[in-house]
C-alpha positions as CSV (number, residue, x, y, z in Angstrom):
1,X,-5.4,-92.6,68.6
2,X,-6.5,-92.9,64.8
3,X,-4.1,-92.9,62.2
4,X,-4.9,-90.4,59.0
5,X,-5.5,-91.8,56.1
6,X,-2.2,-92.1,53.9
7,X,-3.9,-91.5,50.5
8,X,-4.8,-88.0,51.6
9,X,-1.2,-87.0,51.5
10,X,1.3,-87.0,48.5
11,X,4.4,-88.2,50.3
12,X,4.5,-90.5,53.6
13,X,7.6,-90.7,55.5
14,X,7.7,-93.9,57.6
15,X,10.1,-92.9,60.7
16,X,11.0,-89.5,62.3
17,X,14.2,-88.0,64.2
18,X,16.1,-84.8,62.9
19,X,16.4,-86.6,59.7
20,X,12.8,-87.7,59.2
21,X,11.3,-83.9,60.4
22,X,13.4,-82.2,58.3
23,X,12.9,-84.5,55.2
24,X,8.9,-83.3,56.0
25,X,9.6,-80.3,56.3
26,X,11.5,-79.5,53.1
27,X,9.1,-81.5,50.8
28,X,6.1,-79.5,52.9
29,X,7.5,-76.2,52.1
30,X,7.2,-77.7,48.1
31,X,4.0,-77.2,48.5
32,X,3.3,-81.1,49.1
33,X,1.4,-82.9,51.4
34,X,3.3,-85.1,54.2
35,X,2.7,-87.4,56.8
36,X,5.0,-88.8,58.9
37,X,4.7,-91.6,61.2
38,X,6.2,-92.1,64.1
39,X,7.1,-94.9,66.9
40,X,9.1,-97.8,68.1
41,X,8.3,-99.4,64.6
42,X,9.9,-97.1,62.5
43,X,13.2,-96.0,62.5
44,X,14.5,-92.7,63.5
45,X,16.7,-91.2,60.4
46,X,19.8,-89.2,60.9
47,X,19.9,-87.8,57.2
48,X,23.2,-86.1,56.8
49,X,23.4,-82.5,55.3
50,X,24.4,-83.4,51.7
51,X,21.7,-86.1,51.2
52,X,18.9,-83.6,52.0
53,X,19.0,-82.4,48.7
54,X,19.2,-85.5,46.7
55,X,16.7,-86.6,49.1
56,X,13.9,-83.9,48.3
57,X,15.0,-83.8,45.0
58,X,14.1,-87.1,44.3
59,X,10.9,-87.1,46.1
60,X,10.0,-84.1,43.8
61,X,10.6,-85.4,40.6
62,X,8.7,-88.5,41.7
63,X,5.2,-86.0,42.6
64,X,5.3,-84.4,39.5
65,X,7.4,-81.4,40.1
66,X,9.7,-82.4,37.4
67,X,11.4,-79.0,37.1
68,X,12.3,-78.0,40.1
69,X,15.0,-75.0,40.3
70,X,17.7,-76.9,41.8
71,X,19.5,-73.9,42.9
72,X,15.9,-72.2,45.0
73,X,15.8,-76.3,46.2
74,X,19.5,-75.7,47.7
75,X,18.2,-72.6,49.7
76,X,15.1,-74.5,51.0
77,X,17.2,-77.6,52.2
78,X,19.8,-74.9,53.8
79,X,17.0,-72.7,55.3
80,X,15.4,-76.1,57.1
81,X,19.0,-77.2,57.8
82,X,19.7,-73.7,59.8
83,X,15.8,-73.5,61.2
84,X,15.3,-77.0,61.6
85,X,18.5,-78.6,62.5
86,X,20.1,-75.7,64.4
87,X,23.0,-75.5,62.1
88,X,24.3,-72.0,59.6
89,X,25.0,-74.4,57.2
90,X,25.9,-71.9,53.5
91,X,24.8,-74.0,50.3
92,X,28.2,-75.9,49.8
93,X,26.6,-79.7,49.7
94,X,23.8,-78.7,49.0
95,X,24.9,-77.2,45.6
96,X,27.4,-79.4,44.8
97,X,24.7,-82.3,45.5
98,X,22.0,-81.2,43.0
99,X,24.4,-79.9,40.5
100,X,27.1,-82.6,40.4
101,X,28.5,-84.1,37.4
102,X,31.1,-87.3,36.7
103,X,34.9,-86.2,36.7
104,X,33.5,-82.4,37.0
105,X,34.5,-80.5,40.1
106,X,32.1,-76.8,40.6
107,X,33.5,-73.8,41.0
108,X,30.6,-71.7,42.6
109,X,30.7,-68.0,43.7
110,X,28.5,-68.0,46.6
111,X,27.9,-64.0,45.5
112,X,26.2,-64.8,42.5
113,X,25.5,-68.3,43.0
114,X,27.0,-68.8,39.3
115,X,28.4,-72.6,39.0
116,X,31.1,-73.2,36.4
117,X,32.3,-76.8,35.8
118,X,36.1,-77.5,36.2
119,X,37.6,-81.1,34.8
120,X,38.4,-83.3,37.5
121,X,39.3,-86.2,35.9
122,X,42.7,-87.1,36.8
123,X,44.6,-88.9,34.3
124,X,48.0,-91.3,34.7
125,X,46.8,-92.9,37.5
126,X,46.0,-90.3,40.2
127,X,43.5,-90.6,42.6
128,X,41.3,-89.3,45.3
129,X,40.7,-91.3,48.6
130,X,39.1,-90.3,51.6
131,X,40.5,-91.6,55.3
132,X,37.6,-91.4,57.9
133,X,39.1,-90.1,61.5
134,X,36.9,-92.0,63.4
135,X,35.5,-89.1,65.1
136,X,31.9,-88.2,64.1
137,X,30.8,-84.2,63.4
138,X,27.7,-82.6,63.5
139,X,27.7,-78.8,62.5
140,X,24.9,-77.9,64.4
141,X,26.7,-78.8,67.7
142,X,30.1,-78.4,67.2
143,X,31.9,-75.1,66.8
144,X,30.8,-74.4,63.3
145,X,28.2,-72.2,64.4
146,X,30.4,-70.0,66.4
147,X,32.8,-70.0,62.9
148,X,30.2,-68.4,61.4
149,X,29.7,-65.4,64.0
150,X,33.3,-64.9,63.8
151,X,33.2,-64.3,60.2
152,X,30.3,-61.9,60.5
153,X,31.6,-60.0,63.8
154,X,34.8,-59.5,61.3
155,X,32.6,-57.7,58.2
156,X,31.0,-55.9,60.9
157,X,34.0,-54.2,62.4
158,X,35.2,-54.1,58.6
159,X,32.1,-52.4,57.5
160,X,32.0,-54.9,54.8
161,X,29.0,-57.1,53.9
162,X,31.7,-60.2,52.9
163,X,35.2,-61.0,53.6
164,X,36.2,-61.3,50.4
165,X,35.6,-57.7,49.8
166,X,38.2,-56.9,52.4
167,X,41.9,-55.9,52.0
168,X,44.5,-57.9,53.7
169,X,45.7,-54.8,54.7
170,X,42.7,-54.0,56.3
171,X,42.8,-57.2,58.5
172,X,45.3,-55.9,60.7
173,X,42.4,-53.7,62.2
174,X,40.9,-56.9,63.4
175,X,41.2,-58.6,67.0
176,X,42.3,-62.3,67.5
177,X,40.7,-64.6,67.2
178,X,38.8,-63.0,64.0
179,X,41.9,-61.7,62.1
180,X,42.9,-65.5,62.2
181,X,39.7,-66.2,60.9
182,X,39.7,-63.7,58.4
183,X,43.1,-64.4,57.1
184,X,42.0,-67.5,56.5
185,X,39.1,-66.8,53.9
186,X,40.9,-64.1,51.7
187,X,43.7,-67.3,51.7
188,X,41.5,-69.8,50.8
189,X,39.8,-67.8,48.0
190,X,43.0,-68.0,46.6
191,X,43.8,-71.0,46.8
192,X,40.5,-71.9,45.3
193,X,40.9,-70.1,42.4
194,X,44.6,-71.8,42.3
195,X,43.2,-75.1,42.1
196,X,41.0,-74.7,39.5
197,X,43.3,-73.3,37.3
198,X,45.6,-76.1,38.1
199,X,43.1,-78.7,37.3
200,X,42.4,-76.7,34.0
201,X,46.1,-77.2,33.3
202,X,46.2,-80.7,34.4
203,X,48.6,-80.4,36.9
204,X,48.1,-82.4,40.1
205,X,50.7,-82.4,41.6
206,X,49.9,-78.2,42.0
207,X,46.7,-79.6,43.3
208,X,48.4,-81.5,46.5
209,X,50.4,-78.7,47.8
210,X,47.4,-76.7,47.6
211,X,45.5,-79.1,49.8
212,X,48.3,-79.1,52.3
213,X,48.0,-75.4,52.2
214,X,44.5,-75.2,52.9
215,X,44.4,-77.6,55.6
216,X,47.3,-76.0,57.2
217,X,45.5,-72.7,57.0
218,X,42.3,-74.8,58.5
219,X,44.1,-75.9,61.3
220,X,46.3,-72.8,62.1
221,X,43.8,-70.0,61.2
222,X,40.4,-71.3,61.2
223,X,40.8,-74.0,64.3
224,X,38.4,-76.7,62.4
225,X,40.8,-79.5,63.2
226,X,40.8,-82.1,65.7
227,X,43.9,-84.5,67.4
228,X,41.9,-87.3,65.5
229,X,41.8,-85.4,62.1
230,X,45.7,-84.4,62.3
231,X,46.3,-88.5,62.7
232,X,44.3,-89.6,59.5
233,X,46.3,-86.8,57.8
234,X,49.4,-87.5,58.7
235,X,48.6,-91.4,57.6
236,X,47.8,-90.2,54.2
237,X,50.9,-88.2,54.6
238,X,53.0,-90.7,55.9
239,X,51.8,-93.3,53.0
240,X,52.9,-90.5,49.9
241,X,49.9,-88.6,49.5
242,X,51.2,-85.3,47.6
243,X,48.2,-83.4,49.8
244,X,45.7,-83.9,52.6
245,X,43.1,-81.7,53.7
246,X,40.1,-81.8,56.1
247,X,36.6,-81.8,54.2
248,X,33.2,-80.7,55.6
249,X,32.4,-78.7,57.8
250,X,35.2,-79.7,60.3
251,X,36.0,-81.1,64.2
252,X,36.1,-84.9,62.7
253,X,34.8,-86.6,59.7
254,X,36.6,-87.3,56.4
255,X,40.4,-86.5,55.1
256,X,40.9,-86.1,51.5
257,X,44.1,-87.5,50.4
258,X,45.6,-87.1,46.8
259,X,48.3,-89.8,45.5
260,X,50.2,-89.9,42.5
261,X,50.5,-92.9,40.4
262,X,52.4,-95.8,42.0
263,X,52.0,-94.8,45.5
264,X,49.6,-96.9,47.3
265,X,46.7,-95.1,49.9
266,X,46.2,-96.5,53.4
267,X,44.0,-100.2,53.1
268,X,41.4,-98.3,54.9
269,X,41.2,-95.5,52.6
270,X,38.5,-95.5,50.0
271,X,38.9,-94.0,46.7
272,X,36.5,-91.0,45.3
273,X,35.6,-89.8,42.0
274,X,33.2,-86.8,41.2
275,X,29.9,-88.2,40.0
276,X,26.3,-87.4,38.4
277,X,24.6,-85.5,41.8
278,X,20.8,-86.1,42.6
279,X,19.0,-88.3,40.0
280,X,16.2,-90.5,39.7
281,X,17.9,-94.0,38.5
282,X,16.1,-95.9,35.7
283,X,15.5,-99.7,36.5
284,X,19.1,-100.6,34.6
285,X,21.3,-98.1,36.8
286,X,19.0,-99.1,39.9
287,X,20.4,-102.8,39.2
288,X,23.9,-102.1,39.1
289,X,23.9,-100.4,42.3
């Protein structure tokens, strides 16, 4: 079999999988032109959802198309996520990937698709670390999927086209399991909303027993949790953490912990801070990491 010519195409991608083809297909769908090669030489790459965009983004910048709209490149990388991948992913990483920022957490109204920055960096010594359960996720063949349906069974039989333009009063129209599931969006809205004001107001410790509140609701309303998940929480827990809550898209993965000053995390916990999101690194940043 011949092999095409690599200096017909703009962007070559040495090794396939989920995360090679869908790495193709997003820089395709830019309009650019992609080979991939394939075999027992090159590797097969499991790209996770969040790196897509940083990912593409890069590869962009680097073929000329310097100004990219981040937030249409965050609907591509979701639409090849959902089409590609198999998983309803929304545009949570995706966003939050191409439009991060160093101690700046985003509040974004998935409506609008407006982004307003919220200070995130903790002062006096409190800190973010996140405790891996040990039990790997994958959205597009875990439950996630049927999350989704849920949520849009219940604006259906709402006659609403989002759950956050329901009532709670209205909810008690709703069967279990989507009342449950329902409760739990109009609640975590909230709480949302709670947290950025408490960050605003530089109050942390606010921030903790909204985490705890949201997980709860997580585990209790939405069902996301797992036996492994509940264990890294309750070792954050157990060490001090004022709040713990599940992160991603649930059914394993990472536990975000918050701890005040003085209180020491798990050894196997690794602290987090909000950072720049998807960037081409000069040669002097590219050395330091």
């Amino acid at each position: 079999m011949s092999v095409p010519d690599s200096e017909q195409f703009d962007v070559v991608i040495a090794g396939g999988g989920p995360g090679g083809s869908s790495l193709a297909a997003l820089v395709a769908q830019r309009g650019h032109r992609v080979l991939v090669l394939e075999g027992e030489q090159f590797p097969r790459y499991q790209i996770g959802e969040s790196l897509l965009p940083s990912t593409v983004h890069g590869i962009c910048r680097l073929t000329g198309a310097a100004d990219a709209d981040r937030t249409e490149l965050a609907r591509l990388c979701a639409r090849v996520e959902s089409d590609w991948v198999g998983a309803q992913t929304g545009l949570l990483d995706q966003l939050a990937s191409l439009y991060g920022a160093p101690e700046t957490a985003l509040l974004i109204d998935f409506q609008t698709l407006t982004l307003e920055p919220v200070p995130l960096a903790l002062a006096g010594g409190w800190r973010l670390v996140l405790l891996d359960s040990g039990e790997r996720h994958a959205n597009a063949s875990s439950a996630y999927n049927e999350r989704r349906a849920e949520c849009a069974k219940a604006c259906e039989l709402l006659g609403v086209g989002s759950l956050r333009a329901a009532s709670w009063d209205a909810l008690e129209r709703l069967p279990e399991p989507l009342q449950r599931r329902a409760r739990h969006v109009l609640g975590e809205n909230d709480r949302v909303r709670d947290t950025a004001g408490a960050l605003r107001a530089g109050e942390p410790a606010a921030v903790g027993a909204l985490l705890n509140a949201s997980h709860a609701s997580l585990r209790d309303q939405y069902e996301v949790s797992t036996p492994a998940v509940e264990r890294a929480v309750a070792e954050l827990l157990g060490a001090g953490a004022a709040g713990a809550r599940i992160v991603g898209g649930g059914f394993g993965g990472q536990v975000l912990g918050l701890f005040a000053p003085g209180v020491d995390a798990p050894a196997n916990a690794h602290e987090v801070r909000a950072s720049a999101g998807a960037h081409l690194l000069d040669r002097g940043e590219a050395a330091r990491h």
